[in-house]
Phi, psi and omega in degrees: 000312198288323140303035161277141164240001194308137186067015175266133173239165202210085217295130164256090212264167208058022165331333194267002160281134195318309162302301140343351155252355155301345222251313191281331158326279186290322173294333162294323178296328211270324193119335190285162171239109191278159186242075171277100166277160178183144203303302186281114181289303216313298175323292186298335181282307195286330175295303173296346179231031141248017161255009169242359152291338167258049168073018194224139171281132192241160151234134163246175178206171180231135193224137138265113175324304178300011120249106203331314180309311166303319180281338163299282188312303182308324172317299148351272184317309187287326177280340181273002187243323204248340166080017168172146185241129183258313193205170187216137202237088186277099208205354172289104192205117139324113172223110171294133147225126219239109145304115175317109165118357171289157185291340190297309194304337191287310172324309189259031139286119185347267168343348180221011201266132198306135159331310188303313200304315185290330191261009183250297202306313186296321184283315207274327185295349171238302180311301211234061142272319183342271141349290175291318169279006161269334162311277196312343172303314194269350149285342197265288154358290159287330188271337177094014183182141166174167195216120153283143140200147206232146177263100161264190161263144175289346173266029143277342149273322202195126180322170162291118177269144185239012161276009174297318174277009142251182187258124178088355154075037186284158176225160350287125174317148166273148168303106187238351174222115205273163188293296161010292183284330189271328198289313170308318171322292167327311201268010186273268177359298164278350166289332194307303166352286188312329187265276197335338180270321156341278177319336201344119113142005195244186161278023171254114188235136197217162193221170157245140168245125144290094193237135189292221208257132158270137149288128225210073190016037176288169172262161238278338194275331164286318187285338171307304189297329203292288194327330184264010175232030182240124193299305170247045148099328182212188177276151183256169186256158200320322190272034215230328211273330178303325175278000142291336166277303187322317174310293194282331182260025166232185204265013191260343159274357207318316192259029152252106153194150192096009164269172174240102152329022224283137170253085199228034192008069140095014221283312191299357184257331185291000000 
């Protein structure tokens, strides 16, 4: 009983991401009722009604992170539609991706990597995880209870190899996962901290989840190189991803926060 979520709803930002309708899948599946906001309604609209062709009730909405005033308001909206906000699913991120053999990649070396690049990744992935969880903070706040979880990367841990994305593993390897992407990752973990330490003593409690490569259509020559630097063998898949959020937003975690979770078949034990 206590992994029950039934009648929990549970905001979900970057909805129109792929992970994120996973992640709303198994909380829908669950009992729960998921929100997927997104900058891109369109995305979130299209996440929402193939969960609701299997039957599960969804809401999408439309958000800019980067602005406070939005994140107040979609907080507002989801409680006024729906009569109670439970938890918040921080799923929202830029992750540059540079093609072998693009004009891009030379770019997306350290030594050269654009300021714009760097300051957009920091507003939408850290502000306005920022942003949006101080809204939801402050409704979780009057009720005494509410559950943060924030989404990392194994390269928030631990750098990129970045011969995974060429063919023959040359070193030193071209850039294909920019400073960007790890240094926000990296900085979730500690807001994770940040809260759990805060909230002390209140009902809010907040957590990272880490998660290593999901297979996404990558192609057979990246999953082979992945698999092998991986314990069990391979990359993990989209259905793989749900059931640890279903954990973390029911009372079967109550005596977690401030931890980081990693789902990574081992990248991170090697």
């Amino acid at each position: 009983m206590s992994f029950e979520v039934n009648g929990r709803v549970v905001l979900i930002t970057g909805g129109g991401g792929f992970l994120a309708l996973e992640f709303a899948r198994a909380l829908g599946r669950a009992g729960a009722l998921p929100v997927l906001a997104d900058i891109n309604l369109g995305s979130a609209d299209a996440n929402a009604a193939e969960l609701g062709a299997e039957g599960l009730e969804v809401l999408s909405l439309q958000v800019d992170l980067t602005k406070p005033e939005e994140t107040a308001r979609l907080v507002d909206t989801v409680i006024e539609r729906l009569g109670r906000l439970d938890g918040l699913l921080n799923s929202a991120a830029i992750d540059p991706k540079f093609e072998p053999g693009s004009a891009e990649v030379e770019a997306a070396g350290f030594e050269h990597y654009p300021l714009e690049q760097w300051n957009q990744s920091l507003e939408v992935n850290l502000s306005g995880t920022f942003l949006i969880t101080q809204a939801a903070t402050r409704h979780f706040l009057a009720q005494d209870r509410g559950i943060i979880v924030n989404v990392a990367s194994i390269y928030g841990m631990s750098g990129p190899d970045q011969r995974l994305y060429a063919e023959g593993e040359v070193l030193p390897p071209p850039v294909y996962k920019p400073v960007d992407y790890s240094v926000t990752k990296s900085a979730l973990y500690g807001f994770t901290r940040y809260l759990a330490a805060y909230f002390a003593g209140t009902g809010v409690r907040a957590n990272t989840v880490t998660f290593g490569g999901i297979n996404h259509g990558h192609d057979e020559g990246f999953r082979e190189r992945y698999a092998r630097r991986v314990p069990m063998g391979r990359m993990g898949e989209p259905a793989e991803v749900g059931g640890v959020m279903v954990f973390l937003f029911s009372e079967a975690s109550s005596y977690m926060t401030g931890s980081n979770v990693v789902v990574d078949g081992g990248w991170t034990a090697w």
